[in-house]
C-alpha positions as CSV (number, residue, x, y, z in Angstrom):
1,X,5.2,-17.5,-6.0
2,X,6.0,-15.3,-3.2
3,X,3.4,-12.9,-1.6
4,X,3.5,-9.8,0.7
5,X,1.7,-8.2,3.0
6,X,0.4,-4.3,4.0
7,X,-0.7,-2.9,7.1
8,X,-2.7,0.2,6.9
9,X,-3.5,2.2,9.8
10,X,-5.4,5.3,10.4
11,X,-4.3,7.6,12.7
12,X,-7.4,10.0,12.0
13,X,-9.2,9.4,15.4
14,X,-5.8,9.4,18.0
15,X,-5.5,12.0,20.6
16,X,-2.7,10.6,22.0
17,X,0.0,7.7,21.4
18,X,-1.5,5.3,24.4
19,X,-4.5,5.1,22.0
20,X,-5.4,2.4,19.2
21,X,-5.7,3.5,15.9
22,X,-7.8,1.4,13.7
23,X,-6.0,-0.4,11.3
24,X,-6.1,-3.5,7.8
25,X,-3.7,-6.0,6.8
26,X,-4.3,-7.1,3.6
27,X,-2.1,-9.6,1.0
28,X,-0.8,-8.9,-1.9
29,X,0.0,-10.9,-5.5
30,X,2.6,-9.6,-7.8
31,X,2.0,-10.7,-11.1
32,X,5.7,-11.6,-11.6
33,X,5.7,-13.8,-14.4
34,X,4.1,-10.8,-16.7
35,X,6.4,-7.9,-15.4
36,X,9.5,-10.0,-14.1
37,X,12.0,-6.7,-14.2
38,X,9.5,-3.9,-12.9
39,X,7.8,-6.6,-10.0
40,X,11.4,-7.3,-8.8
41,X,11.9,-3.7,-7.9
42,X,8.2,-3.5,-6.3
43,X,9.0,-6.5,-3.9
44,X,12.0,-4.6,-2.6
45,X,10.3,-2.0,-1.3
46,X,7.7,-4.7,0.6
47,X,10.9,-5.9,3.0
48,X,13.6,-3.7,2.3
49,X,15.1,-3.1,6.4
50,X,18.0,-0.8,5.9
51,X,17.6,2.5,7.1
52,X,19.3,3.6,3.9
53,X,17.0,2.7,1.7
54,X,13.0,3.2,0.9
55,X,10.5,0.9,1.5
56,X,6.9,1.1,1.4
57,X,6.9,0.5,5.5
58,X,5.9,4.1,7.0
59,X,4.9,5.6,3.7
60,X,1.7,7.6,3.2
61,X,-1.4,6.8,1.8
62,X,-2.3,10.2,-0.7
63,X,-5.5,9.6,-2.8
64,X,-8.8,8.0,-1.0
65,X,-11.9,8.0,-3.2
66,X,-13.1,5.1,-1.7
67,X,-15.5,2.7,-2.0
68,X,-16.4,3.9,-5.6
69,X,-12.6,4.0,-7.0
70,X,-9.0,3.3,-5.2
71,X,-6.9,3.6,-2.8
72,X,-3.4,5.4,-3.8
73,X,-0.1,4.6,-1.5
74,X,3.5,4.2,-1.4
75,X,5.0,7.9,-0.8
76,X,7.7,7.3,0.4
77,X,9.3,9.5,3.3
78,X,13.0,9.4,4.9
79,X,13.2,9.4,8.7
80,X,13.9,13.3,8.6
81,X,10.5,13.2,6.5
82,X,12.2,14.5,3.5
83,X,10.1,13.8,0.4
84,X,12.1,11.4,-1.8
85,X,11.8,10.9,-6.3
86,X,12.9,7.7,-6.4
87,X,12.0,5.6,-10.1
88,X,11.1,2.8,-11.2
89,X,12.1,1.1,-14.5
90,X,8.8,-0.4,-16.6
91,X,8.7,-3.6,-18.3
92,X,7.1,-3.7,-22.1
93,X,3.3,-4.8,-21.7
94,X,2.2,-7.6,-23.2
95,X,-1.7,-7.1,-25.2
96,X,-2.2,-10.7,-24.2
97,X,-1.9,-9.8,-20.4
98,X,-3.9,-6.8,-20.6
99,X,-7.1,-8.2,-22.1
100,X,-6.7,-11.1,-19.2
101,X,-7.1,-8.6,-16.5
102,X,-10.4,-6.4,-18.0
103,X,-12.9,-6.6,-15.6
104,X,-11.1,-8.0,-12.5
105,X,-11.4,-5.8,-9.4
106,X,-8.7,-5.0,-6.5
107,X,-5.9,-4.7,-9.0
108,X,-2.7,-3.4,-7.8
109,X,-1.3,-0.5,-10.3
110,X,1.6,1.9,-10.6
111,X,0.0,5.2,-9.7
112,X,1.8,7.1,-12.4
113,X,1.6,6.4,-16.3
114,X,4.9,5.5,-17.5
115,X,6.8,8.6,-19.4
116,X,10.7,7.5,-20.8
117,X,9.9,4.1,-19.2
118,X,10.0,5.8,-15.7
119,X,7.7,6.0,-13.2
120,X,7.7,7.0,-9.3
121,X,7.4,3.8,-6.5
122,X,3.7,4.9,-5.7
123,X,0.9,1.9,-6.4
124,X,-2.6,2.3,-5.8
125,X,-5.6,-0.3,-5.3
126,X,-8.3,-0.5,-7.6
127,X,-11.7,-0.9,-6.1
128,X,-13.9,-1.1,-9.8
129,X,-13.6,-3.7,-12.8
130,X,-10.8,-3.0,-15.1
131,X,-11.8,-1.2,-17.4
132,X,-15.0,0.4,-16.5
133,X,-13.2,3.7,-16.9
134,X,-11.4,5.1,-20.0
135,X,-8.9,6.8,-17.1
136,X,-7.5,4.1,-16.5
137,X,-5.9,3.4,-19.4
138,X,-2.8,3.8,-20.0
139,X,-1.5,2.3,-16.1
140,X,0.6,0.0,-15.3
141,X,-1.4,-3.8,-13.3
142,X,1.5,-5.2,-11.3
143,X,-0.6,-7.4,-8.8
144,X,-3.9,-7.8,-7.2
145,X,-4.6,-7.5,-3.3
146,X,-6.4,-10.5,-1.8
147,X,-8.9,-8.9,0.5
148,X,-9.9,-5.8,-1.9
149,X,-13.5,-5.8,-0.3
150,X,-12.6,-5.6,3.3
151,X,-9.9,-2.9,2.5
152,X,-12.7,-0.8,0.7
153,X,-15.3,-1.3,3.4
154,X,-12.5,-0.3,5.7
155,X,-11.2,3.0,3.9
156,X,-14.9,4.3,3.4
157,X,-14.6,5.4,6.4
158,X,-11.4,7.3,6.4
159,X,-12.0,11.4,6.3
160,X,-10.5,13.5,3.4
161,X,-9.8,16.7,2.8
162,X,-10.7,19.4,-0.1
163,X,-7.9,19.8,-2.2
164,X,-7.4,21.8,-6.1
165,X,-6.1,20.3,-8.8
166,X,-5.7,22.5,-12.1
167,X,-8.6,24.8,-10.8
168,X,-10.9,21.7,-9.7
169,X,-12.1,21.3,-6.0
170,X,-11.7,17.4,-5.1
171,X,-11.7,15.5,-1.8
172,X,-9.2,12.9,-1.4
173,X,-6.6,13.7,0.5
174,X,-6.9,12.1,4.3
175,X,-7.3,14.4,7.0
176,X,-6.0,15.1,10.0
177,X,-2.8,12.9,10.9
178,X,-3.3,10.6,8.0
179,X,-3.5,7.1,7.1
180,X,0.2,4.9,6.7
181,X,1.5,1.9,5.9
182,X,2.5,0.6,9.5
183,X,3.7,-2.6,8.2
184,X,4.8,-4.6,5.1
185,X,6.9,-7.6,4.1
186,X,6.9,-10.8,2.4
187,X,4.8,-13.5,3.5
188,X,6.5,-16.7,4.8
189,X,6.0,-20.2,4.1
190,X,7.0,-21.7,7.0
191,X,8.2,-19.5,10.6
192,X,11.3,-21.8,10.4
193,X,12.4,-20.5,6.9
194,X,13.6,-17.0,7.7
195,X,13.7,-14.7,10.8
196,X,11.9,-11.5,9.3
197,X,10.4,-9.7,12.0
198,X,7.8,-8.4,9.7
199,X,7.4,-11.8,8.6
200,X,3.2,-11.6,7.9
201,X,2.9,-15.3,10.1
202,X,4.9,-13.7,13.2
203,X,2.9,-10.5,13.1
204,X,-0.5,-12.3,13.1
205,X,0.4,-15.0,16.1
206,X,1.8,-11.6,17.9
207,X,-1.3,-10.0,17.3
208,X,-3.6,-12.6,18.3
209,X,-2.0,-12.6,21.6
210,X,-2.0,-9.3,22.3
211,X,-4.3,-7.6,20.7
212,X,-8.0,-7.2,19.1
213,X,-8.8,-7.3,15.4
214,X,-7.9,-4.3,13.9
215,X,-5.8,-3.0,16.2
216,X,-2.7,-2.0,16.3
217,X,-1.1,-1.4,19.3
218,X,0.6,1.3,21.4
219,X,2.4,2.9,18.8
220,X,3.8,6.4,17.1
221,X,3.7,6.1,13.4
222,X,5.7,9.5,12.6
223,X,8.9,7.3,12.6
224,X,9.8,6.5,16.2
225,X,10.0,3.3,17.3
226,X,7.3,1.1,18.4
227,X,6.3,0.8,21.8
228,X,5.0,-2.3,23.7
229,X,3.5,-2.3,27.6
C-alpha cells in the first residue's frame, strides 16, 4: 500500500531568507481499501508536479489548536496566490469502518463535512481519540499520520492569532508569515523505482548530508524556487 509524506515548516521566527525555519516531516497512511474513489483523488494532490494543477506542496496550514485537538492543512494556493474551490467527490461510509477507528489518535480527516457528496481538498490531523468529541462527527477518516506525537509536540509551539467566528473570539490561525507545507509526495520503495525528486528516501539522504534535524534549508516558501549554497 503506498504511503506519502508531508513536510511542515514554520516560517514564524525568519527575518530573512538565509535563515532556517524550523520544520516536521511526517508519513502518512491512506486508508485506501475503505474509501478507494475519494483516497485516489487525495493521493494526487501528495505528488501532483504540474504547475497546472493543485497539490498540497506549498499550501497553508489554517487551524492550529494544538496539542489538545488538530492540526488543519491543505489550502491550496496558485503561484499568483489566488485562492482556489477545488472539490472532492466522497465515497459512501461504511458503519463497519467507522466503529474500527473510535478511539485511535492521529487520524487524517477531510476538514469539511460532506454536503451533495462534495467537499473542499483541505485535511486536518487529529491529535485526540476518535470520538472523544461529539464535533467530530459527521467527518470524513481518510488515513492516519505515522508520527502524530512528534507533529503535536512540534506545532505546540507554533503562535496563533485571534480570530471571530460567528461573534466568538478563538485563536487558531498562525501568525506572522505562517506555517506551509514545504514538501510532499509519495514514499518510494526502492530509489531505483522512480525518479521523483520529492521522493521521501531522496529528500532524507539529501538532508542528512546537508543539513540538521529539523531544518530546512535556505529557502523562500512564498512560491519561488528553492535555493541551495
Amino acid at each position: 500500500m503506498p504511503r506519502y509524506f508531508l513536510e511542515f515548516v514554520n516560517l514564524q521566527n525568519t527575518k530573512d531568507n538565509e535563515s532556517q525555519p524550523s520544520s516536521i516531516l511526517v508519513t502518512i497512511k491512506l486508508f485506501s481499501n475503505s474509501l478507494p474513489n475519494l483516497t485516489s483523488q487525495i493521493a494526487e494532490l501528495f505528488f501532483n508536479e504540474s504547475k497546472d494543477k493543485v497539490s498540497y506542496k506549498k499550501s497553508q496550514v489554517t487551524r492550529v489548536i494544538s496539542p489538545e485537538y488538530i492540526i488543519q492543512f491543505g489550502k491550496p494556493v496558485r503561484r499568483n496566490k489566488d485562492k482556489l474551490n477545488l472539490k472532492l467527490i466522497c465515497d459512501s461510509i461504511d458503519e463497519k469502518f467507522n466503529k474500527h477507528i473510535i478511539g485511535r489518535q492521529g487520524l487524517l480527516c477531510l476538514a469539511e463535512k460532506p454536503r451533495d457528496s462534495e467537499v473542499s481538498i483541505e485535511l486536518f490531523i487529529c491529535f485526540v481519540p476518535w470520538g472523544k468529541y461529539p464535533e467530530l462527527d459527521g467527518f470524513i477518516v481518510i488515513g492516519e499520520c505515522k508520527e502524530w506525537k512528534e507533529l503535536r509536540d512540534w506545532s505546540s509551539k507554533i503562535k496563533v492569532k485571534s480570530s471571530f467566528n460567528e461573534n466568538i473570539q478563538s485563536f487558531e490561525i498562525p501568525s506572522g508569515d505562517g506555517v506551509w507545507i514545504n514538501r510532499c509526495g509519495r514514499l518510494l520503495e526502492n530509489l531505483n523505482d522512480g525518479k521523483d525528486s520529492d521522493s521521501f528516501k531522496t529528500l532524507e539522504k539529501k538532508r542528512k548530508k546537508t543539513t540538521s534535524p529539523g531544518k530546512v534549508r535556505a529557502i523562500d516558501i512564498m512560491f519561488k524556487k528553492t535555493r541551495t549554497k
